[in-house]
C-alpha positions in Angstrom: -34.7 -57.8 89.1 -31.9 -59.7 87.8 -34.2 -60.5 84.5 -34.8 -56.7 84.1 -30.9 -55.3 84.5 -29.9 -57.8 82.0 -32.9 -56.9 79.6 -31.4 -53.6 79.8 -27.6 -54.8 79.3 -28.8 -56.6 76.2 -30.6 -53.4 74.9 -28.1 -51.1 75.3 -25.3 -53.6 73.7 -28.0 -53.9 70.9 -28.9 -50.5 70.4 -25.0 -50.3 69.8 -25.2 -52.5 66.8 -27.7 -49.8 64.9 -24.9 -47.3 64.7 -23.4 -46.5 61.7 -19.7 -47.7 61.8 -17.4 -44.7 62.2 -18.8 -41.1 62.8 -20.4 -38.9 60.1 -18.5 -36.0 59.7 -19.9 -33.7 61.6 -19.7 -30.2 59.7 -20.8 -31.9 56.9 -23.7 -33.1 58.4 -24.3 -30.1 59.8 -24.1 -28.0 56.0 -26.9 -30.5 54.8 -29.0 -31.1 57.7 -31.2 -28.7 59.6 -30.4 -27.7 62.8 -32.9 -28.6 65.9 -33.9 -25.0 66.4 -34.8 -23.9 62.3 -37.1 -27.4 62.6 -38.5 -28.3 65.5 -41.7 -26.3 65.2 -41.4 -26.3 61.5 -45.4 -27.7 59.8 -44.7 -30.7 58.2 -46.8 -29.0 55.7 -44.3 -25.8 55.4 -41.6 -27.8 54.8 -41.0 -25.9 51.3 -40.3 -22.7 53.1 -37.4 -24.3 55.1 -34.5 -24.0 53.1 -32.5 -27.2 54.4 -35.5 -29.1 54.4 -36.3 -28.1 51.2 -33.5 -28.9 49.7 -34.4 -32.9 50.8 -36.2 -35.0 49.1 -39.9 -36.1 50.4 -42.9 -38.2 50.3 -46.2 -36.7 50.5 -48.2 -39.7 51.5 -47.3 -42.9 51.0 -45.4 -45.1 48.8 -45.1 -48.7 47.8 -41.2 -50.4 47.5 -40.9 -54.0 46.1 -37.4 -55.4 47.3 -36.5 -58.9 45.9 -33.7 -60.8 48.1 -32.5 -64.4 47.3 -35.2 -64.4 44.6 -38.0 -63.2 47.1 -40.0 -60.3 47.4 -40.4 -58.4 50.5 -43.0 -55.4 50.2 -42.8 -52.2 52.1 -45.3 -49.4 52.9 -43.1 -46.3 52.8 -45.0 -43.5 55.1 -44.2 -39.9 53.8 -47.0 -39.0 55.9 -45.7 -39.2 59.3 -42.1 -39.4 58.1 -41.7 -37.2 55.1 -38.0 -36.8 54.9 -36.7 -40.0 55.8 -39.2 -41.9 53.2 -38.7 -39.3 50.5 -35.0 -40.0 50.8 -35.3 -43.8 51.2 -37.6 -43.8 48.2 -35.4 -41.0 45.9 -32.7 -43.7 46.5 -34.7 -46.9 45.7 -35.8 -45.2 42.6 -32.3 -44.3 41.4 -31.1 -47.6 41.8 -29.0 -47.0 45.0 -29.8 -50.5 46.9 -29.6 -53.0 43.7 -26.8 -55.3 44.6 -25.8 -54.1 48.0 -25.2 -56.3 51.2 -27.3 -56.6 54.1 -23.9 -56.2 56.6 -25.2 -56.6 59.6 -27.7 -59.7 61.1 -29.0 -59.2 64.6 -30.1 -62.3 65.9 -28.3 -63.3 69.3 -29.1 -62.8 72.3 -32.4 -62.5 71.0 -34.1 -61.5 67.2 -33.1 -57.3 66.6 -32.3 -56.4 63.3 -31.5 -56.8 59.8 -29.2 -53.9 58.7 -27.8 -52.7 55.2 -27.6 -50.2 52.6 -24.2 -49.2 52.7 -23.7 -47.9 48.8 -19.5 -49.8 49.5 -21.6 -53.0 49.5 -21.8 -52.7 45.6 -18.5 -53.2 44.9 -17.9 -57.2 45.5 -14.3 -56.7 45.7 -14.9 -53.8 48.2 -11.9 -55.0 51.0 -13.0 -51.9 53.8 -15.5 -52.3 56.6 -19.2 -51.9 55.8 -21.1 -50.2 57.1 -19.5 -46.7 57.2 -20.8 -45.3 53.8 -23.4 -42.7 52.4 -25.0 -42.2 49.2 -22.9 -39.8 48.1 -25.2 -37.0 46.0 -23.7 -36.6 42.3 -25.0 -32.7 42.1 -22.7 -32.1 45.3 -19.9 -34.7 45.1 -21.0 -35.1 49.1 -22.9 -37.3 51.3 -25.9 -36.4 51.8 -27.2 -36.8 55.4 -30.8 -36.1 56.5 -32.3 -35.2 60.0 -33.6 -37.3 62.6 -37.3 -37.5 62.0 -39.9 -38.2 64.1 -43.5 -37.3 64.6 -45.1 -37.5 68.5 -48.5 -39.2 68.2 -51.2 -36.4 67.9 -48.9 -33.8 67.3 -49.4 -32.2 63.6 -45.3 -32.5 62.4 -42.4 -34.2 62.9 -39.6 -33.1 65.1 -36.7 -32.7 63.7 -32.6 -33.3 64.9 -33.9 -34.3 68.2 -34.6 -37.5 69.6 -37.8 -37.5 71.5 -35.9 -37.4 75.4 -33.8 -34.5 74.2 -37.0 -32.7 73.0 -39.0 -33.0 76.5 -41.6 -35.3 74.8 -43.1 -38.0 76.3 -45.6 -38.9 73.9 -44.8 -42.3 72.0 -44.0 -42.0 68.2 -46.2 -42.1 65.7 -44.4 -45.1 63.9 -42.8 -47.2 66.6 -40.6 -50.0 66.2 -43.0 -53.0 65.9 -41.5 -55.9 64.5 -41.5 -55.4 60.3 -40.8 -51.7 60.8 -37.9 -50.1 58.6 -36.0 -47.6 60.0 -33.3 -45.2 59.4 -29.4 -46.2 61.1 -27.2 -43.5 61.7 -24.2 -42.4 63.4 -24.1 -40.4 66.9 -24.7 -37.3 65.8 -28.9 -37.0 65.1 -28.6 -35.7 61.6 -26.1 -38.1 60.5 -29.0 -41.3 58.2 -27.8 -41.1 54.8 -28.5 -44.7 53.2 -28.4 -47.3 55.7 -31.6 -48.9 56.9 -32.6 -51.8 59.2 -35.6 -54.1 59.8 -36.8 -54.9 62.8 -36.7 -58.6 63.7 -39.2 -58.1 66.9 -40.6 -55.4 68.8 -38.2 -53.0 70.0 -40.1 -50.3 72.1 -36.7 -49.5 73.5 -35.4 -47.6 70.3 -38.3 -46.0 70.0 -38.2 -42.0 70.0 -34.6 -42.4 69.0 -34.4 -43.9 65.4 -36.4 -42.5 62.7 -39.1 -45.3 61.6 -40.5 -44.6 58.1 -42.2 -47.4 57.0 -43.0 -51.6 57.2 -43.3 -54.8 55.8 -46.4 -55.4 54.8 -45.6 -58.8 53.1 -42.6 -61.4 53.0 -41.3 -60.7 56.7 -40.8 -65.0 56.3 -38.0 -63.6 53.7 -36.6 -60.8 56.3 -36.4 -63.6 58.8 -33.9 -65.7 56.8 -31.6 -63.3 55.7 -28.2 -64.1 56.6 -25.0 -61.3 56.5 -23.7 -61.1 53.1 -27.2 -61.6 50.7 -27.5 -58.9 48.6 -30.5 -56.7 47.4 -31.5 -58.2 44.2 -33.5 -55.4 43.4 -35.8 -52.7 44.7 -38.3 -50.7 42.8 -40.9 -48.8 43.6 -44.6 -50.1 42.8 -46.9 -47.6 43.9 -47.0 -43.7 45.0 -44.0 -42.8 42.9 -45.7 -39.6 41.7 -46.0 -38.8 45.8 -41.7 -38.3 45.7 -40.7 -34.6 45.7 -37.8 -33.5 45.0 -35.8 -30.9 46.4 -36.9 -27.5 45.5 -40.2 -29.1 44.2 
């Protein structure tokens, strides 16, 4: 018993660690995100006639990233076909150059291996004197961050559900892509809709977050390179490789 309520202590002081410093502002969140109700039983496949959605970037299928840390590669499988949203935004970003030269700001390792977090677009400025970890990729065509909706898609169902994690949507299915160690994920703030930029590898299994971070793809080679970053290494670089002409962009 005692080794089970301190498994949960240490999970719920981890799970703290994943949010995004500082809350997203809310009403803006809300103008650029859809709301639970307009997406919940929305087809993954009709996401075009969703106007918020629409509006998002998104991978249809899957897509290779390259990211090269300390001189190392580390390669990612981005899945736009379980996650559409979150790994057409992760990859619109790669591709214009968002993560080259920012910090990974946060390194979960104690009380046990959790997660290496960064892309916070502050982290580019190496004279940058605030607290990381509270940015978003602010969109030049609206001057504004732009925020995109929790994602996730139960397994067997035929779409993601949208600005919901799975407990507040009544489903007790398990995710589609769960939180195996390798996975990359989107961090966010409290509110559901609230991922912009910031993502995080998964140093272990970490069934506990399931159903309530968006999971969009994994590391597929050079998880030896995840495991020794330290707080502070920057992204070198980060291109994508393969199933570029798989990225939609909004309106597309």
């Amino acid at each position: 018993m005692q080794i089970k309520i301190r498994h949960w202590l240490v999970s719920i002081l981890l799970v703290g660690t994943l949010l995004i410093g500082g809350c997203a502002d809310q009403n803006s969140a809300s103008q650029t995100s859809p709301t639970a109700s307009d997406t919940q039983t929305s087809p993954a496949g009709n996401q075009a006639n969703n106007p918020q959605l629409s509006n998002l970037p998104r991978l249809d299928g899957k897509a290779t990233v390259v990211m090269v840390v300390k001189g190392s590669p580390i390669t990612i499988e981005v899945d736009g076909t379980n996650a559409p949203i979150s790994a057409g935004n992760f990859v619109d970003l790669v591709q214009r150059g968002v993560y080259n030269g920012l910090t990974f700001h946060r390194v979960v390792r104690e009380p046990e291996p959790f997660v290496v977090q960064g892309g916070d677009p502050q982290g580019k400025d190496p004279k940058f004197s605030g607290t990381l970890g509270t940015g978003s990729f602010i969109d030049p065509t609206t001057s504004r961050p732009r925020y995109i909706p929790l994602e996730i898609k139960p397994k067997g169902a035929d779409a993601p559900i949208y600005s919901k994690t799975l407990e507040a949507a009544n489903v007790r299915a398990q995710p589609e892509l769960q939180h195996k160690r390798g996975a990359v994920a989107m961090a966010r703030s409290a509110p559901p809709d609230s991922a912009s930029s910031q993502f995080y590898f998964t140093l272990a299994d970490l069934p506990f977050l399931d159903g309530n971070y968006a999971v969009f793809g994994s590391v597929t080679q050079g998880m030896d390179v995840v495991d020794k970053i330290q707080q502070g290494d920057r992204i070198e670089s980060a291109k994508v490789t393969q199933g570029l002409d798989n990225l939609k962009l909004g309106n597309q």
